[in-house]
C-alpha positions as CSV (number, residue, x, y, z in Angstrom):
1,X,122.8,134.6,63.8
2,X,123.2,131.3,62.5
3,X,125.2,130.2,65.7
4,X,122.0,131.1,67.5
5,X,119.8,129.3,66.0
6,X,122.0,126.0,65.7
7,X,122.3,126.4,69.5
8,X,118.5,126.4,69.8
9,X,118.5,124.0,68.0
10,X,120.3,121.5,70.2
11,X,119.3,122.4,73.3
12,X,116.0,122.2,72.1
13,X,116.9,118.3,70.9
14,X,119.3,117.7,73.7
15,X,116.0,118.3,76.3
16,X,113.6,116.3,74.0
17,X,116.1,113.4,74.5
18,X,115.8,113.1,78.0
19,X,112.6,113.8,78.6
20,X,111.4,110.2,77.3
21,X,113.9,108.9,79.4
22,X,112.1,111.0,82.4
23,X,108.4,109.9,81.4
24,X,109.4,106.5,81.1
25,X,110.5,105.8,84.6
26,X,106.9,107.5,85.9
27,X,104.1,105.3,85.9
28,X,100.6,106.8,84.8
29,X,98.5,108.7,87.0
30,X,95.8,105.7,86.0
31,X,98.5,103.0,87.1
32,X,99.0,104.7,90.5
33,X,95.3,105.2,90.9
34,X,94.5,101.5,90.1
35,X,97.8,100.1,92.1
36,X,96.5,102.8,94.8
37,X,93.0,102.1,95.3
38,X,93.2,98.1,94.5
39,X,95.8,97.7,97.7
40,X,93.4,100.0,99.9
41,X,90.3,97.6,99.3
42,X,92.0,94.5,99.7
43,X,93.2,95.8,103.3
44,X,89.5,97.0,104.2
45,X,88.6,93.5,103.0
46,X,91.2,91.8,104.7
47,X,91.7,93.5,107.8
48,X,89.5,90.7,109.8
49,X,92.1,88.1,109.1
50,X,94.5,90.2,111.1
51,X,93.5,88.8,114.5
52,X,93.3,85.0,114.0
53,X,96.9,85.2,112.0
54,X,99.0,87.3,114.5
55,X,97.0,84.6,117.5
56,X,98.4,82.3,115.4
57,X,102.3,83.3,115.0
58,X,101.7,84.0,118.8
59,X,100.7,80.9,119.9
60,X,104.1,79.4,117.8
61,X,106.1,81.5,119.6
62,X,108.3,79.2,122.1
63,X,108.9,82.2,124.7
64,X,108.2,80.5,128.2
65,X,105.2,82.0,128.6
66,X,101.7,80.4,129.2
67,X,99.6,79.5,126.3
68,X,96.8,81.7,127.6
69,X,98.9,84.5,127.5
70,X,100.4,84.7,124.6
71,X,97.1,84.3,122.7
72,X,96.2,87.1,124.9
73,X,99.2,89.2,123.6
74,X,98.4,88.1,120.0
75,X,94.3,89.5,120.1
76,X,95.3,92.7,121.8
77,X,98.1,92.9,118.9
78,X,96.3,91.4,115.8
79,X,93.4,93.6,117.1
80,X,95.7,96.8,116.6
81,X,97.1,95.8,113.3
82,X,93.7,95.1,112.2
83,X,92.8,99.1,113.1
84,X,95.8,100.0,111.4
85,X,94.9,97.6,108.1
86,X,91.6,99.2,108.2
87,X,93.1,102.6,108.5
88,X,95.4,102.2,105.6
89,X,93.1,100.8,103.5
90,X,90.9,104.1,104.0
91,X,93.0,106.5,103.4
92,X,94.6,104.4,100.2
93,X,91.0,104.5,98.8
94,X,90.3,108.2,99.9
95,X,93.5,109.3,98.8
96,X,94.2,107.1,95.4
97,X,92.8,110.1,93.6
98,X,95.5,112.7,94.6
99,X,98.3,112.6,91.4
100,X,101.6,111.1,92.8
101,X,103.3,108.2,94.1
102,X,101.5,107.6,97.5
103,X,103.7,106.2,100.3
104,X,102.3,103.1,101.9
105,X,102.9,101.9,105.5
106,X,104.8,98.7,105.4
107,X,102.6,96.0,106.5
108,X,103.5,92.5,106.9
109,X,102.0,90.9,104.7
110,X,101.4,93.6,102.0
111,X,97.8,91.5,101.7
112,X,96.3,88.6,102.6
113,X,95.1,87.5,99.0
């Protein structure tokens, strides 16, 4: 009997030690929300700037090819990227209330302030 209960007793301790170890390497379900929803309104906000900047690592570009065209290439392409901001910054703000860490797509730059 008494073997019993000192086993409970340990694995009930041994299981309290690592579950602080466990909770400590989660963030809050607040943090994520706040981390979640902040990067999805600073991509709706910023999703304009999109354009000019990838025009303007375009038109750097030392390719061989006309001016005009690659400021073409870098609209058509900034304009795509800007969709694709805009879309993850909706579905970061509609989505920043589900519980769990939320994958984000890897845009360059993360944000443009």
């Amino acid at each position: 009997m008494r073997v019993k209960v000192t086993g409970f007793v340990v694995a009930v301790l041994l299981c309290l030690s690592f579950s602080s170890v466990c909770l400590a390497q989660e963030q809050g379900y607040f943090t994520q929300l706040g981390q979640a929803f902040t990067r999805g309104v600073k991509n709706m906000v910023s999703f304009p700037w999109e354009i000019p900047s990838t025009i303007g690592r375009y038109d750097q570009k030392k390719d061989g090819n006309a001016r005009a065209f690659r400021d073409m290439a870098g609209f058509f392409d900034g304009t795509f990227r800007a969709v694709t901001r805009l879309g993850c910054g909706v579905w970061d703000v509609l989505f920043s209330v589900v519980p769990g860490e939320q994958d984000e797509l890897p845009l360059t730059p993360k944000s443009f302030f």
